[in-house]
BADOBA-164483 format. One record per residue: x, y, z of N, C-alpha, C, CB in turn. Coordinates in steps of 0.001 Angstrom, whole numbers, plus 500000, padded with zeros to 6 digits. Glycine has a CB too. Layout:
# BADOBA-164483
XYZXYZXYZXYZ...
END
This chain:
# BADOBA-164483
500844498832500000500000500000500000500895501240500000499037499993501219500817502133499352501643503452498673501065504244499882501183504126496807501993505020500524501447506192501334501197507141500703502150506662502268499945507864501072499141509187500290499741510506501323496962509016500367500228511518499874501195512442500581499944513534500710502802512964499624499753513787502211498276514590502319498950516176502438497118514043503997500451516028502297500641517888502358500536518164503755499300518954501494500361519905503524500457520441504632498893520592505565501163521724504261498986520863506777497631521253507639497484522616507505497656520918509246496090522742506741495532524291506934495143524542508198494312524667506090495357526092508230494884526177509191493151526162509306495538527171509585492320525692508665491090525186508530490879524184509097490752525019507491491336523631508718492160521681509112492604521650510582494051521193508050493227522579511009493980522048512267492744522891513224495988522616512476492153523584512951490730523968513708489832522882513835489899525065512969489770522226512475488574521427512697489193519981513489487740521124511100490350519357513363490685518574513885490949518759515647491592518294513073491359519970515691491378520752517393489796520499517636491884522905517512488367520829517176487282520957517451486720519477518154486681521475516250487391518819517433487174517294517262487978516488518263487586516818515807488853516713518756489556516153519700489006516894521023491094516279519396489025518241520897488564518316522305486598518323522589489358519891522866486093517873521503484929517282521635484549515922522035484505517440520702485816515086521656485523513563521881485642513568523183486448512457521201486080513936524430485791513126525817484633513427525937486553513419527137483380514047525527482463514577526058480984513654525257482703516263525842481832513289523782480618512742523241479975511595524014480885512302521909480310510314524969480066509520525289479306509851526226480833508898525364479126511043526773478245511493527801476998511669526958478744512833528604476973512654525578476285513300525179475380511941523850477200514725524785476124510839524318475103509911523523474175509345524215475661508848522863474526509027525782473792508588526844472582509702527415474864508241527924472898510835527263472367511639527450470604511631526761473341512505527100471309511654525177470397511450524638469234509913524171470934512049523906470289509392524332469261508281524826468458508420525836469806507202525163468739508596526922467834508601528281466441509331527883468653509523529650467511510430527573466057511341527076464915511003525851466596512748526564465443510469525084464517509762524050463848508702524787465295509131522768463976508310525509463163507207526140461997507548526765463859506529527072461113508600527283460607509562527539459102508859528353460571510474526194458697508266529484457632507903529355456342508628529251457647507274530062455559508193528320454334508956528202453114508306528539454193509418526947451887508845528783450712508367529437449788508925528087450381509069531178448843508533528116447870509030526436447046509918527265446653507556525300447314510906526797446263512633527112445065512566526083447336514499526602444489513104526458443404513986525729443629514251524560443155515178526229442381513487523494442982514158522251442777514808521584443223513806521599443374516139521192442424517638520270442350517187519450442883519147519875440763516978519080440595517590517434440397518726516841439728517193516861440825519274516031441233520704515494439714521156514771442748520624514206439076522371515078438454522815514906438604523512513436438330523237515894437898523329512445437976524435511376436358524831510808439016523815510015436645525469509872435300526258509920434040525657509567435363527342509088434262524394508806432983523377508417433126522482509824433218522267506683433672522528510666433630521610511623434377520873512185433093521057511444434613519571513090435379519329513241436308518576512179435095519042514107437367517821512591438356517242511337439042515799511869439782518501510938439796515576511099440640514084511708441947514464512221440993512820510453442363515702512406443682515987512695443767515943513999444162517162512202444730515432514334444936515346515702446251515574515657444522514122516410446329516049517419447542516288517993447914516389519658447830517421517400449294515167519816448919514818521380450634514611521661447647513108521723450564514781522512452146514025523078452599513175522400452221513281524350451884512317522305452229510677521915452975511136520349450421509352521736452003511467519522452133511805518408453262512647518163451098512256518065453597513646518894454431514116518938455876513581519233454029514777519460456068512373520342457265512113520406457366510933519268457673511806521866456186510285518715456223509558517808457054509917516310454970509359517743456538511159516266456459512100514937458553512169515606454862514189514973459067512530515980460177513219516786461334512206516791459705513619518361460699510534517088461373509431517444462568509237516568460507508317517428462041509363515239463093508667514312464700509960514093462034508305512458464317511355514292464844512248514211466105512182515436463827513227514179465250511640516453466558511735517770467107510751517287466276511530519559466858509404517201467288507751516490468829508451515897465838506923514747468382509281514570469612509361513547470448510316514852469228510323511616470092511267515194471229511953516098472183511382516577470867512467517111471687510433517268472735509097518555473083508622517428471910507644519913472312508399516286473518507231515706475255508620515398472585506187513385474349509078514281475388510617514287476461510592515020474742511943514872476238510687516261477206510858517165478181509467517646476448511465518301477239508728518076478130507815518005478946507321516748477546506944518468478655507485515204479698507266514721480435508647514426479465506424513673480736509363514739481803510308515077482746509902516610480975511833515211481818509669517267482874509218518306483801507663517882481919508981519839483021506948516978483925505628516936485059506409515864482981503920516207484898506908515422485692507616514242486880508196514733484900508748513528486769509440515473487897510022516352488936508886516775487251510714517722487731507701517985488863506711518561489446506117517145488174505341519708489326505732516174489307504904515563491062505693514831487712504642514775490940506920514546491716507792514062493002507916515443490725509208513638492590508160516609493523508110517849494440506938517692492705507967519248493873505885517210494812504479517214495911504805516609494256503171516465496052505653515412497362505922514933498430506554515585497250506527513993498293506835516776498886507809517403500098507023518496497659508723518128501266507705518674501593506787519627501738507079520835502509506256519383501918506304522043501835506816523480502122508192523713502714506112524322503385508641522864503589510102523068502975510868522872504296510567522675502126510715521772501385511623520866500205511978521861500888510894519343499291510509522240497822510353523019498721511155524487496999508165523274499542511297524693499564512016526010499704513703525478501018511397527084500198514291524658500021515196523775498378515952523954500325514438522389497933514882523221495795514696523283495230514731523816494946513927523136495894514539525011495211513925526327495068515106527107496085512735527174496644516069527070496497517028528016496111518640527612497738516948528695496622518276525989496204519398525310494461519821525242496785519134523925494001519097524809492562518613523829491385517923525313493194516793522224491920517244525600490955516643526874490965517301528352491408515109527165492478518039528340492120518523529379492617519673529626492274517823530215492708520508527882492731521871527844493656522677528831491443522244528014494772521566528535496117522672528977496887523298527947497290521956529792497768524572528471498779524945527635499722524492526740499260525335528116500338524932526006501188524027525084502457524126526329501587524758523170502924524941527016503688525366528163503452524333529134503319526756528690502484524135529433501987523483530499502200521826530121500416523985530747501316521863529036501820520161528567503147520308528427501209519437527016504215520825527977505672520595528019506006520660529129506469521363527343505832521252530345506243521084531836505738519850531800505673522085533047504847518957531708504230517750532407505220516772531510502315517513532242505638516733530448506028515951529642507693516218529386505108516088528504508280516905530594509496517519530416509951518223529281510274516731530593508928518460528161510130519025527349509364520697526702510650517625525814510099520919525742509819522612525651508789522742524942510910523564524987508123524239524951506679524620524447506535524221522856506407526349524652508135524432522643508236524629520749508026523154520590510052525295519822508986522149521233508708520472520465507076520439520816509791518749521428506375520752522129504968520460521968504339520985520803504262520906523045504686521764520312504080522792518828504582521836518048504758524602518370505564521045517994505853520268516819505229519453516779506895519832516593505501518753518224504603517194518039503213517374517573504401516306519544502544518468517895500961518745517660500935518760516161500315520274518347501782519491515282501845519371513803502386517477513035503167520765513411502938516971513831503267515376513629501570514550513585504429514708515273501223515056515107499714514818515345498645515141513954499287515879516665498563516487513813497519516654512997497893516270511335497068518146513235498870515806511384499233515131509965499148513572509945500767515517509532499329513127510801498755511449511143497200511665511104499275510702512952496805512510511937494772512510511875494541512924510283493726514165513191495149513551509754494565514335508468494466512555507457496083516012507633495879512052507783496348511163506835495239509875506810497913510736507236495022509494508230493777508817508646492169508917508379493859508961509733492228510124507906490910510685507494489740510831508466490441509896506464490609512124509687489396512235510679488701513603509747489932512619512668489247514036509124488592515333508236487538514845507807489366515952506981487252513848507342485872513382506858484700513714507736485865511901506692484461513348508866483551513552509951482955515255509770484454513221511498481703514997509854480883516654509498480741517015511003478966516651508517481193518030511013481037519083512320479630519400512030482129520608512383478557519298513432477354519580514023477865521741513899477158518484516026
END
């Protein structure tokens, strides 16, 4: 297999891949989340029929109907998300211990490039490098594909 020379990271690119890394610790919350909430129990209310000017009609409208009407819309969301989150991990695998600690402190837990080089002994500039090593392994992997919400 021929390696594909993906060039340089725009700075478009290294936004959207920054967006994306420090979004993934959070998605696994935000799929559960929404599940729970789609699960919604309902009881059958009262049901309006809509008044118009010859009389009444067949239209109705009730809770039920409503989360019915709603169901399939949340459905695709979670899926959505969850495959963006398998995607990210899936793209992280390329990375190596050095790198995911890089990811980890930069992106997950939104430290300095200063700060991650104090934790990782070394200087602000190699963390600026390694982060450009980083976003050229993700580019090469094809986390760019994934559509930002």
């Amino acid at each position: 297999m021929t390696e594909i020379d993906v060039g340089k990271v725009t700075d478009d690119e290294r936004a959207k891949i920054k967006a994306l890394l420090e979004e993934y610790p959070q998605l696994k919350s935000k799929i559960k989340i929404k599940i729970i909430d789609s699960h919604k129990e309902y009881a059958l209310q009262a049901v309006d029929f809509k008044k118009v000017s010859g009389g009444n009609t067949n239209a109705i409208f009730s809770d039920v109907e409503s989360y019915v009407t709603n169901k399939e819309e949340v459905k695709q969301e979670v899926v959505n998300l969850i495959k963006k989150r398998d995607i990210i991990a899936a793209a992280l695998e390329c990375l190596n211990k050095r790198e995911m600690k890089v990811v980890r402190y930069k992106y997950f837990e939104g430290e300095t490039d200063l700060k991650t080089g104090c934790k990782m002994e070394v200087s602000e500039n190699t963390i600026g490098n390694w982060k450009n090593e980083i976003f050229m392994k993700l580019k090469k992997v094809g986390i760019l594909e994934i559509e930002i919400d």
